[in-house]
N, C-alpha and C positions, 0 to 999 in steps of 0.2 A: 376368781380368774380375771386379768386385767380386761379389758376391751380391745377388742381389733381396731387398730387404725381403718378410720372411713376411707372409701375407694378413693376421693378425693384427697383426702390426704397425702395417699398415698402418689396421686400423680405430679404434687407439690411437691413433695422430697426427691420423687424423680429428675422434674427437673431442676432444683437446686441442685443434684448432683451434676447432672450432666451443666451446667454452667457453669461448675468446680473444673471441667474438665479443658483448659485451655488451650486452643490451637494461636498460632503465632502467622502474622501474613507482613511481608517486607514490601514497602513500597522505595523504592534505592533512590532516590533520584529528587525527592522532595516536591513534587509537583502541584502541590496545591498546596494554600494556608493552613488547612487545617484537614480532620478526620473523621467529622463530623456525618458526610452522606457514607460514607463510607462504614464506620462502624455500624451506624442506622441499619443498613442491609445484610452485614454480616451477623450481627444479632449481637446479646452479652458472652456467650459461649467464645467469642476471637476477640482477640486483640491485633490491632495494627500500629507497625510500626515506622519511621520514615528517616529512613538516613540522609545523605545532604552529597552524596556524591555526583561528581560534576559529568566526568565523560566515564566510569569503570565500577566495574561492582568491587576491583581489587582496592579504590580506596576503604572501604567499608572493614572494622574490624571482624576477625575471627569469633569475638563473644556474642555479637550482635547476629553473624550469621549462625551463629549453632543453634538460635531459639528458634530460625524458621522454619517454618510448616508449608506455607505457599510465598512467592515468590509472583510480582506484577514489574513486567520494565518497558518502559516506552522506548526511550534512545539506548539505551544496555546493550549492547551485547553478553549475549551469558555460554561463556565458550567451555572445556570441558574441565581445564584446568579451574572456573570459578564453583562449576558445579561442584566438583568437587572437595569445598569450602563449608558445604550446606549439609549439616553431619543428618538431617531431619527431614529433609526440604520432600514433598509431594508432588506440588502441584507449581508450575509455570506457567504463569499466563502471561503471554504479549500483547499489549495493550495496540494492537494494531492488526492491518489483513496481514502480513507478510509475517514469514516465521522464519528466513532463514537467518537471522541473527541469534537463535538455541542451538544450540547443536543436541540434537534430537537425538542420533546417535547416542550422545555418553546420559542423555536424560532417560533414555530407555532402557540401558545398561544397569541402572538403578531402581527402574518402575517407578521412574517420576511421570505427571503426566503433563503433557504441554497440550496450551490452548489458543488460539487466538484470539482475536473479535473481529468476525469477516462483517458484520452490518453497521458500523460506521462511516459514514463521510460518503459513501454509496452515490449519493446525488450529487456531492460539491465535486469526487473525482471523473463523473462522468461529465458533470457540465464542464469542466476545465478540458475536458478533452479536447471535448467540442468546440468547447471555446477557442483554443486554441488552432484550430481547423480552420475555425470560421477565420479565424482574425489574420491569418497565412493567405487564406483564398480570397479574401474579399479584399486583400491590400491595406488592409486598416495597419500590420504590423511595417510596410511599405513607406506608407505614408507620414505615418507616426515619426518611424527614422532620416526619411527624405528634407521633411521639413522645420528640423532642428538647426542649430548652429547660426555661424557666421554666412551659411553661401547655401540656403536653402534649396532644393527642387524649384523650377518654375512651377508657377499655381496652376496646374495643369494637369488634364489625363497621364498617368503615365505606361506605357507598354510594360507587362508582366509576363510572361509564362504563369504566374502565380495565382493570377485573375479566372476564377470559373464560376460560372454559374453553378447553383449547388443540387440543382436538379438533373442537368445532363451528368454528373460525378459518382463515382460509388463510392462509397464509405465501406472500407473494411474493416473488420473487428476481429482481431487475433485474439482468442479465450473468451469466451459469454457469459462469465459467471456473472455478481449481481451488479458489479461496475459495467461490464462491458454489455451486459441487459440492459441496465439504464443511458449506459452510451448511445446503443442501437436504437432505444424509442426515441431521444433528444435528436440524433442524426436524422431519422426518417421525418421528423417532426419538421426539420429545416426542408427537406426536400430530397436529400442522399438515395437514392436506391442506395439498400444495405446490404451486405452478405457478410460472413464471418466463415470461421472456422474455429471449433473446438469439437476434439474427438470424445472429448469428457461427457457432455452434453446429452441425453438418451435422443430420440427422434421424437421428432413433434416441438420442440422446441423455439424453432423456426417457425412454425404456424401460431404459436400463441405468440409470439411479436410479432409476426407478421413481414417478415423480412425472410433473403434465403441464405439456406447453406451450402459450401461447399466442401468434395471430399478431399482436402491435400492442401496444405499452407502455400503450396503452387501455385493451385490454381485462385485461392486469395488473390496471393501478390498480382498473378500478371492480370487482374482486372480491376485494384486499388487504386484509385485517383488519391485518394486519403487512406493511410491505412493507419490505425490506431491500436495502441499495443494493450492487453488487460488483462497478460498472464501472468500467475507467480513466479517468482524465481525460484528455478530447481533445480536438481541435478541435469534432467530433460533442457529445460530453456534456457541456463545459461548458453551464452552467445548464439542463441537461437536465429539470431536474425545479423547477420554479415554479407560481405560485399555481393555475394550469390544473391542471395536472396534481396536486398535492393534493389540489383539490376533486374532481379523480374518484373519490379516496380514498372507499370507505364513510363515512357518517358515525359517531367513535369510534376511527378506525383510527390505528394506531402506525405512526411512520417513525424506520428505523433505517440511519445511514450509518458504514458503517466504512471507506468507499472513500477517496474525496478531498471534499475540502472546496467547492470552485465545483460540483461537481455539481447540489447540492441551494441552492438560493436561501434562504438565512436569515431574509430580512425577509420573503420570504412564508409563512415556514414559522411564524413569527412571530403573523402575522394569521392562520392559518387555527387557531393553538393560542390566540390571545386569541378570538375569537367561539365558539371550541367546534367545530367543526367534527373538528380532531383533538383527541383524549385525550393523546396524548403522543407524546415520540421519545426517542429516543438516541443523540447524535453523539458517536462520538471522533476527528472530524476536523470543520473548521472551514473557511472561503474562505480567511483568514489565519493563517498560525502562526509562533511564538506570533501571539496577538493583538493587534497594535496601534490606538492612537487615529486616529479614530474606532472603538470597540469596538461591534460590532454589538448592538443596539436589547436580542437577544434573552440574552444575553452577560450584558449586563451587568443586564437585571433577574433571571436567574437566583444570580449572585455578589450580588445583593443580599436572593436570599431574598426577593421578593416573592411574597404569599398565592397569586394566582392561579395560578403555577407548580408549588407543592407537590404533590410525589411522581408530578409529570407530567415532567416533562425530567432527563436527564442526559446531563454533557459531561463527558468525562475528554479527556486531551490528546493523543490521537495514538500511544496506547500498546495499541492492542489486540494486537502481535504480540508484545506483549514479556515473554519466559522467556527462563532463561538460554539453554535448547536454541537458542529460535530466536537469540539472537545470535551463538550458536556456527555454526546456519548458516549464517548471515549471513559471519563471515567468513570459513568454510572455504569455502562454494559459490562465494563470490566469487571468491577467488583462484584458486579451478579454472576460474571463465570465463576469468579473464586469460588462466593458463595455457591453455587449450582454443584459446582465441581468437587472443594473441600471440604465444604462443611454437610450439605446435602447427597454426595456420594450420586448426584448424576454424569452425563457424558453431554452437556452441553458445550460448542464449539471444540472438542477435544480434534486434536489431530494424531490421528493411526498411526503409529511408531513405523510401518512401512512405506508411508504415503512419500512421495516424489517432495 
């Protein structure tokens, strides 16, 4: 009678099988030279693959989408008609906090699962917040702009509504998750008495930073000298914040959004900074990105350098998370949800097919 294969043998042919067993993961976009950390984490068992598509997952062929298994997109949008493309597809990870560029809807119609990665860039999008605060109220962005050109400012104090000390100010914070947590300790750190509002947030929250809460996005506004946006964008929060709600703002007060872009209403934000009402803000997000025509009212008299703007608004494009670090975790966190998710069969970063 032959011999039994030894226990170890046997856990050797186990997994050469299961490494026979091939899952497929799409990266669209080409984002890096090679695949190197990438396969490293996902193990022999995947394969990755990288297409070269510029702005759409629809340049990418039909035969290349029918081999995937999970799906990672940074700049993609993956709308219902592309899903529909992916005869196989699992798993959707978005290489970033915001998710509404999936449509979650048609991914759950099929038991696909979508994921984020909420713990990147955490610290570069909250210092920009702030930054951005500071640089509004201390007149740095004033000055910057006054003293340009042919026919400069006199070299001189100059009178602000814009100008506060950052101790007499509060800092509010719309949504406390892990940006706008780290916003609140960088604010208080400057001096801000802090308060927020998120109904999300269980109680006590508030005591472990050490800052307070309030109950009603109301009562936020009408005590916000600064008020700082760090909610996602939802069903809920699109156009959450409009001409109402500005004008509860203090009169003078700064608005700064590093969240998403449809949160905050443009053209209101607009009119409440041509009558005076607000002194200034700081967006590095926008309703549309990049920008297209029609370019919002507010847009385009800024790139035109009109007087009544000066050292009141600034719009950089969409880059408050960005150091090398954070793109570093950007790719490693990613591909460990893949992994965690597709090949591991956990629920790391997964987002609830019902969630907002």
């Amino acid at each position: 009678m032959p011999a039994r294969p030894r226990p170890v043998i046997l856990r050797r042919l186990a997994i050469q099988e299961e490494t026979r067993v091939v899952l497929t993961v799409l990266e669209p976009e080409g984002l890096y030279p090679d695949t190197i950390p990438e396969q490293e984490i996902l193990g022999p068992g995947v394969r990755i693959i990288r297409g070269n598509a510029r702005s759409s997952i629809a340049e990418l062929p039909d035969e290349m989408l029918a081999e995937v298994d999970g799906l990672m997109t940074l700049r993609m949008w993956v709308p219902a008609e592309q899903i529909a493309r992916f005869p196989k597809l699992k798993v959707i990870v978005r290489m970033g906090v915001g998710y509404d560029r999936v449509d979650r809807a048609a991914a759950a119609a099929r038991g696909i699962t979508v994921c984020n990665l909420p713990d990147y860039g955490t610290q570069e999008v909250a210092e920009f917040a702030v930054l951005l605060a500071l640089s509004l109220r201390r007149g740095l962005i004033l000055y910057h702009d006054t003293q340009r050109g042919p026919a400069p400012a006199p070299w001189a104090v100059m009178q602000s509504p814009l100008h506060r000390r950052q101790e007499v100010q509060t800092f509010g914070i719309l949504g406390l998750g892990r940006i706008g947590s780290a916003a609140a300790l960088r604010a208080k750190a400057f001096g801000y008495r802090v308060v927020f509002y998120d109904p999300n947030q269980p109680n006590g929250w508030d005591r472990a930073l050490g800052i307070q809460r309030v109950r009603s996005m109301d009562e936020l506004l009408a005590q916000s000298d600064v008020l700082s946006i760090h909610c996602p964008l939802t069903r809920a929060t699109r156009g959450l914040i409009g001409e109402r709600e500005l004008r509860l703002l203090p009169k003078n007060a700064v608005v700064v959004n590093t969240a998403r872009g449809p949160i905050l209403d443009i053209d209101a934000l607009e009119r409440v900074l041509r009558d005076g009402h607000l002194a200034g803000a700081g967006l590095d997000v926008i309703p549309e990105e990049p920008p297209v025509e029609p370019i919002p009212s507010l847009l385009r008299a800024y790139r035109a350098g009109e007087e009544w703007l000066r050292g009141r608004l600034v719009i950089t494009p969409h880059i408050a998370f960005h150091t090398p670090e954070a793109w570093r975790d950007i790719r490693i966190k990613s591909i460990e949800t893949m992994r965690d998710v597709l090949v591991e069969g956990r629920s790391t970063n997964v987002i609830p097919p019902g969630s907002e």
